[in-house]
mmCIF file as Biopython writes it, N, C-alpha, C and O atoms, coordinates in Angstrom:
data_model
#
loop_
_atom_site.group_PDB
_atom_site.id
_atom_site.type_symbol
_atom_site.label_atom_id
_atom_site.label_alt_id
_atom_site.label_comp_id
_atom_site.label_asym_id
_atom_site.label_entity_id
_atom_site.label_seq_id
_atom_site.pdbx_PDB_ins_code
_atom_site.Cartn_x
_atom_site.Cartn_y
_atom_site.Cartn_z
_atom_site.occupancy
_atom_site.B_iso_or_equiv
_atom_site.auth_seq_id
_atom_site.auth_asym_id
_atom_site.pdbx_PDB_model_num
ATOM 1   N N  . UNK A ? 1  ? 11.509 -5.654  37.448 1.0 0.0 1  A 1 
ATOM 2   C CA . UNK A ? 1  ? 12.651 -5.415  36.560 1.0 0.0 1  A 1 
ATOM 3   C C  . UNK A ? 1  ? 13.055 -6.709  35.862 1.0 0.0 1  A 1 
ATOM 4   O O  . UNK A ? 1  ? 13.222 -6.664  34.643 1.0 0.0 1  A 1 
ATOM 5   N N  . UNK A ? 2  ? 13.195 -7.633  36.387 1.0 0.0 2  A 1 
ATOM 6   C CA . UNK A ? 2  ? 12.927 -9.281  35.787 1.0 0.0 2  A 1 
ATOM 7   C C  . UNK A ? 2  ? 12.445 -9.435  34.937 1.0 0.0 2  A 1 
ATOM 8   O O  . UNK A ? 2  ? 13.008 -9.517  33.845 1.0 0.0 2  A 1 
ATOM 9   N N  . UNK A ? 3  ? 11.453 -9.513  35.091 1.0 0.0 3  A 1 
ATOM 10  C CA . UNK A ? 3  ? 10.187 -9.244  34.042 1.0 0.0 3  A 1 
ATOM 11  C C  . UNK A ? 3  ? 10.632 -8.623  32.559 1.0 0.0 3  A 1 
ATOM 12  O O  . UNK A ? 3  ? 10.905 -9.091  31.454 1.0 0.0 3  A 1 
ATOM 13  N N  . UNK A ? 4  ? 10.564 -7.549  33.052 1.0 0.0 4  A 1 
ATOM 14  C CA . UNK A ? 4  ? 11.157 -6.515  31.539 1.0 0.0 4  A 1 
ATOM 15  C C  . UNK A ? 4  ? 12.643 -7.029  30.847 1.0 0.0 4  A 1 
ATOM 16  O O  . UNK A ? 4  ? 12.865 -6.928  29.641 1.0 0.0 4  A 1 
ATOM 17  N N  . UNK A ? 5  ? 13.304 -7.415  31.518 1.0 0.0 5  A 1 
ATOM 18  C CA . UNK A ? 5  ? 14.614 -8.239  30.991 1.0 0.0 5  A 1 
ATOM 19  C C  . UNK A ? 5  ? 14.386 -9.599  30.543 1.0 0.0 5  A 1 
ATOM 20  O O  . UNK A ? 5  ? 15.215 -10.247 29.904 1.0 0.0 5  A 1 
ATOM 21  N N  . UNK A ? 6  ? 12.943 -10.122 30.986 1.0 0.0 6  A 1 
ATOM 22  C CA . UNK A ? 6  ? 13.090 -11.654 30.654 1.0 0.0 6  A 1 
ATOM 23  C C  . UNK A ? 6  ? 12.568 -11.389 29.029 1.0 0.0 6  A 1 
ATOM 24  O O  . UNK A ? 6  ? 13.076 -11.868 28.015 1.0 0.0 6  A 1 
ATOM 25  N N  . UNK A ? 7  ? 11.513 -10.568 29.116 1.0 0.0 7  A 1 
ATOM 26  C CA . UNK A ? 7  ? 10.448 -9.985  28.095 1.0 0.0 7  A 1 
ATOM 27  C C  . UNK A ? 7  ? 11.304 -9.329  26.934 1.0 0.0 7  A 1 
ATOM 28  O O  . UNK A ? 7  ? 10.870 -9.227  25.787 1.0 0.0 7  A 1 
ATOM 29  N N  . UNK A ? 8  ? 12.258 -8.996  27.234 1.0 0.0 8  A 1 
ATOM 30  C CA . UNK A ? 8  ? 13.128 -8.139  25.845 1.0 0.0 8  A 1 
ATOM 31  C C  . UNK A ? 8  ? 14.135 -9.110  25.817 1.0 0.0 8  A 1 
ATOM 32  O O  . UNK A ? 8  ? 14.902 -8.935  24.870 1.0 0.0 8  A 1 
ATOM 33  N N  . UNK A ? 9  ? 14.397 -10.054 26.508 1.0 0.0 9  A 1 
ATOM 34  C CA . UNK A ? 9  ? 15.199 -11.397 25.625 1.0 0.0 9  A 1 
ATOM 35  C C  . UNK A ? 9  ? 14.614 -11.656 24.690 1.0 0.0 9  A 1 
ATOM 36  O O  . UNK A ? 9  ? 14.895 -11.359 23.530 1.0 0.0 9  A 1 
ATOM 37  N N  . UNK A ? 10 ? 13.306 -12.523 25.269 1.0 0.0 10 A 1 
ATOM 38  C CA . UNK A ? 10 ? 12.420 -12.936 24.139 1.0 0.0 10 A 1 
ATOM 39  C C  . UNK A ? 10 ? 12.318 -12.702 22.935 1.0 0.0 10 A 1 
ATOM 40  O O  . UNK A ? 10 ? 12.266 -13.466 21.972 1.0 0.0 10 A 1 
ATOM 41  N N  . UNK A ? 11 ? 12.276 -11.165 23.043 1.0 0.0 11 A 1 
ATOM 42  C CA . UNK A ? 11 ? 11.596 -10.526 21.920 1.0 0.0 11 A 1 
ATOM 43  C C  . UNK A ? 11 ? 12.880 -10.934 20.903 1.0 0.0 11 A 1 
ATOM 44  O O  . UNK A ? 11 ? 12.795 -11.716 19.956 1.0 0.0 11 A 1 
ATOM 45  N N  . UNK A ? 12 ? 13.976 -10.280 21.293 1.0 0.0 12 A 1 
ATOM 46  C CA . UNK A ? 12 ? 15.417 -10.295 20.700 1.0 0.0 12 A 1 
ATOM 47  C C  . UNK A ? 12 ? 15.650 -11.605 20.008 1.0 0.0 12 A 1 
ATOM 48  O O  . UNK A ? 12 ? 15.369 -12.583 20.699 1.0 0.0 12 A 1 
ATOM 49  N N  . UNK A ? 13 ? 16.144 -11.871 18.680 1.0 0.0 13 A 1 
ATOM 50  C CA . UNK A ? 13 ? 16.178 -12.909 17.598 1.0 0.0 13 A 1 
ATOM 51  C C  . UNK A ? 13 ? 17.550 -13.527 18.337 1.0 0.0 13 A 1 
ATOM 52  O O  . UNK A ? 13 ? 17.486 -14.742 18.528 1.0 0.0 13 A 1 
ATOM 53  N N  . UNK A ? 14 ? 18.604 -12.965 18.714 1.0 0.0 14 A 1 
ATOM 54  C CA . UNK A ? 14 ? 19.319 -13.804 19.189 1.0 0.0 14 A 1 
ATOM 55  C C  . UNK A ? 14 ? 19.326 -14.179 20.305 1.0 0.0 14 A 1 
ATOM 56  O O  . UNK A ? 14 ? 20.470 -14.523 20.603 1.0 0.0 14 A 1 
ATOM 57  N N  . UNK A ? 15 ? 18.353 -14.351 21.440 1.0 0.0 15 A 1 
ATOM 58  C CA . UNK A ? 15 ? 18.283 -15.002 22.061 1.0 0.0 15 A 1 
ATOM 59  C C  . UNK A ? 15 ? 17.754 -16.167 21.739 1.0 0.0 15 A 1 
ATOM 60  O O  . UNK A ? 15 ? 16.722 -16.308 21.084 1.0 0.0 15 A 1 
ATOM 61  N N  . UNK A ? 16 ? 18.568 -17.203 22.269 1.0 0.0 16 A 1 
ATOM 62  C CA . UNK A ? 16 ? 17.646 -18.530 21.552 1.0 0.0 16 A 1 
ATOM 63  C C  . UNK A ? 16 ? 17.477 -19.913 23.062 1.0 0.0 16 A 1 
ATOM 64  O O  . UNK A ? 16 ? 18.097 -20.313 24.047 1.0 0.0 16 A 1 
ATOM 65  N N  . UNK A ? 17 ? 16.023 -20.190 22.197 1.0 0.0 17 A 1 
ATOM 66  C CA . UNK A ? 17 ? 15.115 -20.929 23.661 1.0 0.0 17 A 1 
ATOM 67  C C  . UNK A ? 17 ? 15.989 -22.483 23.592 1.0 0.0 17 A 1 
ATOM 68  O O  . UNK A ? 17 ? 15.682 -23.524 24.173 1.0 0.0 17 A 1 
ATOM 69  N N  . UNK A ? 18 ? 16.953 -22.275 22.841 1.0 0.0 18 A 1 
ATOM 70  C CA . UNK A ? 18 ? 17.651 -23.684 22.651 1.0 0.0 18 A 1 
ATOM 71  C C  . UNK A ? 18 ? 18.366 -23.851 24.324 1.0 0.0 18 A 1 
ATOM 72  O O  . UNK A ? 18 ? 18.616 -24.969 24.774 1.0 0.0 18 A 1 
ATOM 73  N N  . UNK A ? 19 ? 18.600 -22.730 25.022 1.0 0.0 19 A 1 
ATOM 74  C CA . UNK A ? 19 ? 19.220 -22.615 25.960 1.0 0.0 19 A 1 
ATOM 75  C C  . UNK A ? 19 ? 18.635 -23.420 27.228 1.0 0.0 19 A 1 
ATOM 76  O O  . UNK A ? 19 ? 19.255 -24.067 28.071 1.0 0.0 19 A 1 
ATOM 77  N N  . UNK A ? 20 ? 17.081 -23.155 27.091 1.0 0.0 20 A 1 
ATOM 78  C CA . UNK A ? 20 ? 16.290 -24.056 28.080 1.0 0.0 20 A 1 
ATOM 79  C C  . UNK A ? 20 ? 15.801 -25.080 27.545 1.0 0.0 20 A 1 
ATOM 80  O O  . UNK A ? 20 ? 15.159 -25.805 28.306 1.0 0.0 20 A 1 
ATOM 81  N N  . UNK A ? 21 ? 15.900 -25.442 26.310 1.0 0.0 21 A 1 
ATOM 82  C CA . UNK A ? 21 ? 15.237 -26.921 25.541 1.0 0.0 21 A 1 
ATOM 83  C C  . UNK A ? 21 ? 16.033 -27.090 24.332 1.0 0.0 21 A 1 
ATOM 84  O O  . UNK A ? 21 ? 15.885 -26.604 23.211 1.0 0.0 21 A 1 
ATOM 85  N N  . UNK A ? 22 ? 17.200 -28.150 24.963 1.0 0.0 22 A 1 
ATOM 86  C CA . UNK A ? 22 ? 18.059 -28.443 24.291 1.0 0.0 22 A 1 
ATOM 87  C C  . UNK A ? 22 ? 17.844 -29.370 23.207 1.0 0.0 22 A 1 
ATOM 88  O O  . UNK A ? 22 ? 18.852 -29.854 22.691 1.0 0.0 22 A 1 
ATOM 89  N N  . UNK A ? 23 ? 16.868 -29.656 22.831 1.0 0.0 23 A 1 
ATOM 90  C CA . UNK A ? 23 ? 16.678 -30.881 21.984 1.0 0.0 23 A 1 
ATOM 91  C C  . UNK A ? 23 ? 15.836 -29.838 21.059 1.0 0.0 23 A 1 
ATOM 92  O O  . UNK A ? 23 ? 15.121 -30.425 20.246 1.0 0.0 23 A 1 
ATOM 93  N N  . UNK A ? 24 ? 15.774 -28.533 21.013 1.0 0.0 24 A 1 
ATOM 94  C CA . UNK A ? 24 ? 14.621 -28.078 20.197 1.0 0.0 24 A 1 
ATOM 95  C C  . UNK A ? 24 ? 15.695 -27.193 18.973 1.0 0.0 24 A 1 
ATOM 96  O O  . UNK A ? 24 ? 15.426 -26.846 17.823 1.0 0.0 24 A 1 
ATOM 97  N N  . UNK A ? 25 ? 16.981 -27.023 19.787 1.0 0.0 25 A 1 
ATOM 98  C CA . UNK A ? 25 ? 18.183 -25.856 19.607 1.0 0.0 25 A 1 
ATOM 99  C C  . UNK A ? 25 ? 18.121 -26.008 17.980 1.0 0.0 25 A 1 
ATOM 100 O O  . UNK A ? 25 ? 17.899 -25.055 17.233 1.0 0.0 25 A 1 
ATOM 101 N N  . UNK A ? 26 ? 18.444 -27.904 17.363 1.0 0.0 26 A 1 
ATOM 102 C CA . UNK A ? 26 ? 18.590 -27.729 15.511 1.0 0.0 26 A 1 
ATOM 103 C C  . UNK A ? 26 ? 17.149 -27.146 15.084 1.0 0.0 26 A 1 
ATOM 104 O O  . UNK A ? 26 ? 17.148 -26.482 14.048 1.0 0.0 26 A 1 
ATOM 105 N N  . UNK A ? 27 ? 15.861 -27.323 15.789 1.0 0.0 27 A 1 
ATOM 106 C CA . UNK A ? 27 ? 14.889 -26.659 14.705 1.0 0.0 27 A 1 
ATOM 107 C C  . UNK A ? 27 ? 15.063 -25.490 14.708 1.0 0.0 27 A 1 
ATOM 108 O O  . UNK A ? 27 ? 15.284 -24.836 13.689 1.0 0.0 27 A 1 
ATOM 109 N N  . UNK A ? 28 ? 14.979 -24.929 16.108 1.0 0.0 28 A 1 
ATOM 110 C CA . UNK A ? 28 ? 15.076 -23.040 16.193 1.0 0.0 28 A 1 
ATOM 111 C C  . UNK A ? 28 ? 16.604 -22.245 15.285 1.0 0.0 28 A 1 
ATOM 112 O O  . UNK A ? 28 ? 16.601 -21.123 14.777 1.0 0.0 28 A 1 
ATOM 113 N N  . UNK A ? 29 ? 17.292 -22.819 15.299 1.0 0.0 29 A 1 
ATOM 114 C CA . UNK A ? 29 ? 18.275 -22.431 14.411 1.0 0.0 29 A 1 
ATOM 115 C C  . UNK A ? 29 ? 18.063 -22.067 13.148 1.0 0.0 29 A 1 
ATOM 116 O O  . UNK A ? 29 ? 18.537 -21.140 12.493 1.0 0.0 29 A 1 
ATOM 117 N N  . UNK A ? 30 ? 17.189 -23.022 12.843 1.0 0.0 30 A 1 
ATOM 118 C CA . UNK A ? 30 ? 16.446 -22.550 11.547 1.0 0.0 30 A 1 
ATOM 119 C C  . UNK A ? 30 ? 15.540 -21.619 11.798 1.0 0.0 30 A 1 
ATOM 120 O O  . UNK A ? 30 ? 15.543 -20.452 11.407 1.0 0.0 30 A 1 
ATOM 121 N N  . UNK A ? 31 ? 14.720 -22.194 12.499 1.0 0.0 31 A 1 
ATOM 122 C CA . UNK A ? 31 ? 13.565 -20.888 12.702 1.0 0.0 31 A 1 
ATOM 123 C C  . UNK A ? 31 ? 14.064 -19.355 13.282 1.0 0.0 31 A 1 
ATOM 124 O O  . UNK A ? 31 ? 13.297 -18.406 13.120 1.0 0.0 31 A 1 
ATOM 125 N N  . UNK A ? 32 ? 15.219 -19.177 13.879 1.0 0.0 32 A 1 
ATOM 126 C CA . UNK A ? 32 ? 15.277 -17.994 13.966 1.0 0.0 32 A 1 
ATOM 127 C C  . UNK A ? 32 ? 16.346 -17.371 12.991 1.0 0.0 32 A 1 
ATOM 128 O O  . UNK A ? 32 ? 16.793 -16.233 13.135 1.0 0.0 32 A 1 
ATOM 129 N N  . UNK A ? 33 ? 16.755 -18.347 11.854 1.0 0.0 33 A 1 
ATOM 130 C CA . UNK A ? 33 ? 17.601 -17.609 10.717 1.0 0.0 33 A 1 
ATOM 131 C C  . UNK A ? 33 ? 16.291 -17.069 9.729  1.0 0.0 33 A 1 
ATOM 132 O O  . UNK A ? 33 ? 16.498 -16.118 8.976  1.0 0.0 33 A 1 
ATOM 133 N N  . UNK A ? 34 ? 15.151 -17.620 9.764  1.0 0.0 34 A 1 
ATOM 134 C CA . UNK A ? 34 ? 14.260 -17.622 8.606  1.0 0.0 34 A 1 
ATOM 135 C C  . UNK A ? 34 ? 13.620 -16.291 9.401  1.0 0.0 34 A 1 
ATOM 136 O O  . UNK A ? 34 ? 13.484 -15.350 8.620  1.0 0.0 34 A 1 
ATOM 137 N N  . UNK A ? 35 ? 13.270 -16.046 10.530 1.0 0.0 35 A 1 
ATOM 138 C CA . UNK A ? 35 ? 12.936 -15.034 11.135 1.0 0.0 35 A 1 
ATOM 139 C C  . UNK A ? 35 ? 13.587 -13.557 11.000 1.0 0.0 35 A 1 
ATOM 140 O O  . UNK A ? 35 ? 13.078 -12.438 11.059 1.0 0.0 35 A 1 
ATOM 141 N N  . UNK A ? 36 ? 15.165 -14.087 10.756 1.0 0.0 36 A 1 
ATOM 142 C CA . UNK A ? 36 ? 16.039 -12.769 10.637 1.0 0.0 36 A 1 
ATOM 143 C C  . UNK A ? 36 ? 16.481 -12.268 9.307  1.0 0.0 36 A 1 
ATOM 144 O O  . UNK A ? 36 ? 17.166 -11.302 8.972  1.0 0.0 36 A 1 
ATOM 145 N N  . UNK A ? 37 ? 15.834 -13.294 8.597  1.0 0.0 37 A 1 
ATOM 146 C CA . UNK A ? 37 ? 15.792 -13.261 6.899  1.0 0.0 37 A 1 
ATOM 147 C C  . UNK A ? 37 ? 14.487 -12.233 6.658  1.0 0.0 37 A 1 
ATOM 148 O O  . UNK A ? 37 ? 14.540 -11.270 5.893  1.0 0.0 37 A 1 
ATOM 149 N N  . UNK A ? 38 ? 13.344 -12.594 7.419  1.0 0.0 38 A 1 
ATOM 150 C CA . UNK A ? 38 ? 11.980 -12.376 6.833  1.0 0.0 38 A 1 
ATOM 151 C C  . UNK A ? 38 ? 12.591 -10.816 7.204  1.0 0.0 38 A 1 
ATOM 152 O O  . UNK A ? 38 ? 12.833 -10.000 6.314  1.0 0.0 38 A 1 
ATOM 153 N N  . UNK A ? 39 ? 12.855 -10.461 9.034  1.0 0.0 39 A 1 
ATOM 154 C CA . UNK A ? 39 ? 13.065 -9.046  9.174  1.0 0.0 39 A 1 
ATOM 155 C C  . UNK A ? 39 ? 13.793 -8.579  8.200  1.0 0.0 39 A 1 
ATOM 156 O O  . UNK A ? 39 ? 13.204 -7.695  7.579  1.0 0.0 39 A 1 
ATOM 157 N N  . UNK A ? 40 ? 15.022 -8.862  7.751  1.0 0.0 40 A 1 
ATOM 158 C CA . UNK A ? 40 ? 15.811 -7.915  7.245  1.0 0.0 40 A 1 
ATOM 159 C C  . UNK A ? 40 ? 15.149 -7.692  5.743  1.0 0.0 40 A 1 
ATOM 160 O O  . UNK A ? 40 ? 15.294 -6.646  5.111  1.0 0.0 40 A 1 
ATOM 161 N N  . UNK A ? 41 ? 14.250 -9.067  5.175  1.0 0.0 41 A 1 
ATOM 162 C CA . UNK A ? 41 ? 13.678 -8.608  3.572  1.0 0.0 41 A 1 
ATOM 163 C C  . UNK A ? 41 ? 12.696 -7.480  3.789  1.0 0.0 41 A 1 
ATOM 164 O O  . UNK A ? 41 ? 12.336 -6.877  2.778  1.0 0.0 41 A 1 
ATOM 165 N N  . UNK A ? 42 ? 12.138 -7.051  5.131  1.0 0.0 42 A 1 
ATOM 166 C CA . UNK A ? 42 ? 10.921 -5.950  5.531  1.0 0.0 42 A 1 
ATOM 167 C C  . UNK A ? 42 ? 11.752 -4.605  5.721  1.0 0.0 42 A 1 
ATOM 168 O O  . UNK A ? 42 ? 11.411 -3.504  5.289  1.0 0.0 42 A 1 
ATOM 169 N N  . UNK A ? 43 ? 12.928 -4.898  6.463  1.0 0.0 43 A 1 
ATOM 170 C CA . UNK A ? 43 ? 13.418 -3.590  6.452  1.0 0.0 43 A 1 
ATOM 171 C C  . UNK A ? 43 ? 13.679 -2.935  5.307  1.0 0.0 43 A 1 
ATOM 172 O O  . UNK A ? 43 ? 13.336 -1.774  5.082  1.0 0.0 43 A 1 
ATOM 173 N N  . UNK A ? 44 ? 14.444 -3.837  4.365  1.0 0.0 44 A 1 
ATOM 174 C CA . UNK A ? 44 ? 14.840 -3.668  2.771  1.0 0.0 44 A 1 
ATOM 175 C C  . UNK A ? 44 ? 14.036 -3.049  1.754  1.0 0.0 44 A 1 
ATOM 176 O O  . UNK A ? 44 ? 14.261 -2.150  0.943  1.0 0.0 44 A 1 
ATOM 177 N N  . UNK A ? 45 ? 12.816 -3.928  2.067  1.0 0.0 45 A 1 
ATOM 178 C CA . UNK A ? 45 ? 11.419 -3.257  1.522  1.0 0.0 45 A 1 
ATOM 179 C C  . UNK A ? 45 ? 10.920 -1.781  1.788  1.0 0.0 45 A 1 
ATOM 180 O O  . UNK A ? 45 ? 10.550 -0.898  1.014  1.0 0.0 45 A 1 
ATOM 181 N N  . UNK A ? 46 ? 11.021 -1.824  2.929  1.0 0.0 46 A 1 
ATOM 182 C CA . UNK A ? 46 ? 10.480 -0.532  3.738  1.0 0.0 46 A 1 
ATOM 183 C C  . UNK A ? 46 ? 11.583 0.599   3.091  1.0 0.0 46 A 1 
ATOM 184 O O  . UNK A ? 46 ? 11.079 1.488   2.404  1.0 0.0 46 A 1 
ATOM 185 N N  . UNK A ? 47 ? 12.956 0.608   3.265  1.0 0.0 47 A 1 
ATOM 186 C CA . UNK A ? 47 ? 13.575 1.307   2.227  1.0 0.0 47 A 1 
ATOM 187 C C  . UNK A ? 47 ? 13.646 1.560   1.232  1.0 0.0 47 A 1 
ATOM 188 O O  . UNK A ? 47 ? 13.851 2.696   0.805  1.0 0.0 47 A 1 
ATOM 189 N N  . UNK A ? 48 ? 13.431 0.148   0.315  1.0 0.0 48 A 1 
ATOM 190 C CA . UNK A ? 48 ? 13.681 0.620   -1.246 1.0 0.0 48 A 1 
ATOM 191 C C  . UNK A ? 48 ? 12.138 1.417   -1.420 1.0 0.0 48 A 1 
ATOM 192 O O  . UNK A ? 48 ? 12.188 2.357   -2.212 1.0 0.0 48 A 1 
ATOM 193 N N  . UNK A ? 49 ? 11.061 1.219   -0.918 1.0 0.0 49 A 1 
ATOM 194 C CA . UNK A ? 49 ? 9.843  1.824   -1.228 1.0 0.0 49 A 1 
ATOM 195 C C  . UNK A ? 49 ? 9.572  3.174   -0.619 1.0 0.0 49 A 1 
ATOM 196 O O  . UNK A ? 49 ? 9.126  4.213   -1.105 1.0 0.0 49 A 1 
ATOM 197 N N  . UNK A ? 50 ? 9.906  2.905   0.384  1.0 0.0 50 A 1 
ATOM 198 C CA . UNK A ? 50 ? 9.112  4.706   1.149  1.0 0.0 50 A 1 
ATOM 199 C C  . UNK A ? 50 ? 10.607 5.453   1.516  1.0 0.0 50 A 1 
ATOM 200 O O  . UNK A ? 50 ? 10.355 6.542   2.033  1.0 0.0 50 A 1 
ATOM 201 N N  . UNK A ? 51 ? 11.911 5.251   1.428  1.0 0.0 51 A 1 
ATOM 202 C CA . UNK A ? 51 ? 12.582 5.928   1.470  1.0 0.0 51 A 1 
ATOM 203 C C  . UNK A ? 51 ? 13.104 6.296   -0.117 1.0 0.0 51 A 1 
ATOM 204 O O  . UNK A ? 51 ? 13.653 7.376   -0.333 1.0 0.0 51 A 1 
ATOM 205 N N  . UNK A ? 52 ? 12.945 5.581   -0.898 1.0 0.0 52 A 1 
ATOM 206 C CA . UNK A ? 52 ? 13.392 5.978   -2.205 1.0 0.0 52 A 1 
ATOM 207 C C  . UNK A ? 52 ? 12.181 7.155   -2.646 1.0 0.0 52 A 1 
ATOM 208 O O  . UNK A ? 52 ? 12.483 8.151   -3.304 1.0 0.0 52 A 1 
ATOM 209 N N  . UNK A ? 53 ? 10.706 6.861   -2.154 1.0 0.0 53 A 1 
ATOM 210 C CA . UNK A ? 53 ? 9.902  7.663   -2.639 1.0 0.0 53 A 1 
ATOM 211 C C  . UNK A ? 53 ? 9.885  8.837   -2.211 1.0 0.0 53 A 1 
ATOM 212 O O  . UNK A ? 53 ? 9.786  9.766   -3.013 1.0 0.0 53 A 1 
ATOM 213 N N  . UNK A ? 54 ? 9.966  9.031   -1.024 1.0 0.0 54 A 1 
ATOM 214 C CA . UNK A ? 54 ? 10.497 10.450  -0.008 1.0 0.0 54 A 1 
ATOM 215 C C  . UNK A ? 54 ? 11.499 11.126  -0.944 1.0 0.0 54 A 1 
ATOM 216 O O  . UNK A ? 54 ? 11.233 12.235  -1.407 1.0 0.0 54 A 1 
ATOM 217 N N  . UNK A ? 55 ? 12.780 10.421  -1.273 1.0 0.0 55 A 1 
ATOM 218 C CA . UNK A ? 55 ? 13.658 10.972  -1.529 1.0 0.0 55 A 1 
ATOM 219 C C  . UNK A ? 55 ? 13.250 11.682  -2.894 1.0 0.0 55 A 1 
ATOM 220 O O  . UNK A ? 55 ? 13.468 12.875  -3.106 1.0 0.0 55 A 1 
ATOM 221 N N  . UNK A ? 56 ? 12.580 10.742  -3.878 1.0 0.0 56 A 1 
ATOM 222 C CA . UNK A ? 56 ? 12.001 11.315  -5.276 1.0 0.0 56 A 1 
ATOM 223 C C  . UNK A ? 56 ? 11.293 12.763  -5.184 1.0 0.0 56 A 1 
ATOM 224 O O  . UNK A ? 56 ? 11.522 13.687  -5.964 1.0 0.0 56 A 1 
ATOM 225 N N  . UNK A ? 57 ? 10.357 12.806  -4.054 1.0 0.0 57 A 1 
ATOM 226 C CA . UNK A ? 57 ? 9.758  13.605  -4.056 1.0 0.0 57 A 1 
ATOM 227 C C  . UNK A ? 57 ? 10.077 14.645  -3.672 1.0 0.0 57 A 1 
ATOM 228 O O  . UNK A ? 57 ? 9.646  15.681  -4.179 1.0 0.0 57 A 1 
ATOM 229 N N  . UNK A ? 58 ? 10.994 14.618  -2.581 1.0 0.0 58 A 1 
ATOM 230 C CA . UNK A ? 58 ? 12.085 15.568  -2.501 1.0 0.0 58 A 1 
ATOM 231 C C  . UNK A ? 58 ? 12.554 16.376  -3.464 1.0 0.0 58 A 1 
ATOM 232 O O  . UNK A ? 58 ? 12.514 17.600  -3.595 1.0 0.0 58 A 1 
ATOM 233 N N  . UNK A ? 59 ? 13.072 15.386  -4.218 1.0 0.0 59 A 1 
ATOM 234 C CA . UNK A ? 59 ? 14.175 15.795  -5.568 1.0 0.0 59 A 1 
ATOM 235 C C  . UNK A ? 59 ? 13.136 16.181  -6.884 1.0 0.0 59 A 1 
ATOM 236 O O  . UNK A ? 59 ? 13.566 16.356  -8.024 1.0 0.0 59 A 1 
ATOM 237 N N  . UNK A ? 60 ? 11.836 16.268  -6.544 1.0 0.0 60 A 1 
ATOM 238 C CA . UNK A ? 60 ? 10.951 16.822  -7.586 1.0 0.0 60 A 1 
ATOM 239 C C  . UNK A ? 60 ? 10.223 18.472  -7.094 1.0 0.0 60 A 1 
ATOM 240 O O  . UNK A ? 60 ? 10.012 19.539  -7.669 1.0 0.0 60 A 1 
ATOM 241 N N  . UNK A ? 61 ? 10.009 17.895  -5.656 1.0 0.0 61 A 1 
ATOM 242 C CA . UNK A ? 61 ? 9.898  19.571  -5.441 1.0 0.0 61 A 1 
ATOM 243 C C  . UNK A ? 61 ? 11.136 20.910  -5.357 1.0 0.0 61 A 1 
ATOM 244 O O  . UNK A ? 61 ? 11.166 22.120  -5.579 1.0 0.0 61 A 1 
ATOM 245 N N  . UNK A ? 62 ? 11.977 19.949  -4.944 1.0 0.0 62 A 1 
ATOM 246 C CA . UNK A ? 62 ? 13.110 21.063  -4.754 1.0 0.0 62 A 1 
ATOM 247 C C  . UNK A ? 62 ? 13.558 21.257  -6.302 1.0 0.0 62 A 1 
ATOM 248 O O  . UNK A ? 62 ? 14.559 21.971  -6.238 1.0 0.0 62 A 1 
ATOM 249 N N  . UNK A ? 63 ? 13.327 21.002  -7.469 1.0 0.0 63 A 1 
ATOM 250 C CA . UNK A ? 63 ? 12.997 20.964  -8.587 1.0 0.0 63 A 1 
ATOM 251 C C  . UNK A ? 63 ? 12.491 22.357  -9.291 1.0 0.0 63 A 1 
ATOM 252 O O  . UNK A ? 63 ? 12.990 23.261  -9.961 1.0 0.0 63 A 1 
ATOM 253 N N  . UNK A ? 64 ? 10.904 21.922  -8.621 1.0 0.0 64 A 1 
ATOM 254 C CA . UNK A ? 64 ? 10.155 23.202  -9.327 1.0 0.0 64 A 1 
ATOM 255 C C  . UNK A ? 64 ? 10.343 24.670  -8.406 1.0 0.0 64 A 1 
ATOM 256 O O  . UNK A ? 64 ? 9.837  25.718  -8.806 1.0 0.0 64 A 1 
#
């Protein structure tokens, strides 16, 4: 059970390894804002493209 809790910290953007390597805390700060930038520009993407297109197509069949 350890294990699986240590493993889904990790994964998680706000956990940060600054906690056990304190001298690393100013780079990762960056690195995990640029990380939560990159996710959120993919999620954004992933919406404006395949949910806008779903929705088009939607609104073209329910159409004819």
């Amino acid at each position: 059970a350890l294990n699986g809790e240590r493993s889904r910290l990790a994964q998680s953007f706000d956990y940060n390894y600054g906690d056990f390597i304190p001298i690393l805390r100013p780079f990762l700060r960056g690195y995990l804002k640029i990380c939560k930038e990159v996710k959120e520009r993919r999620l954004q993407l992933f919406k404006d493209y395949f949910v806008e297109e779903r929705k088009k197509l939607g609104s073209t069949k329910s159409m004819s």
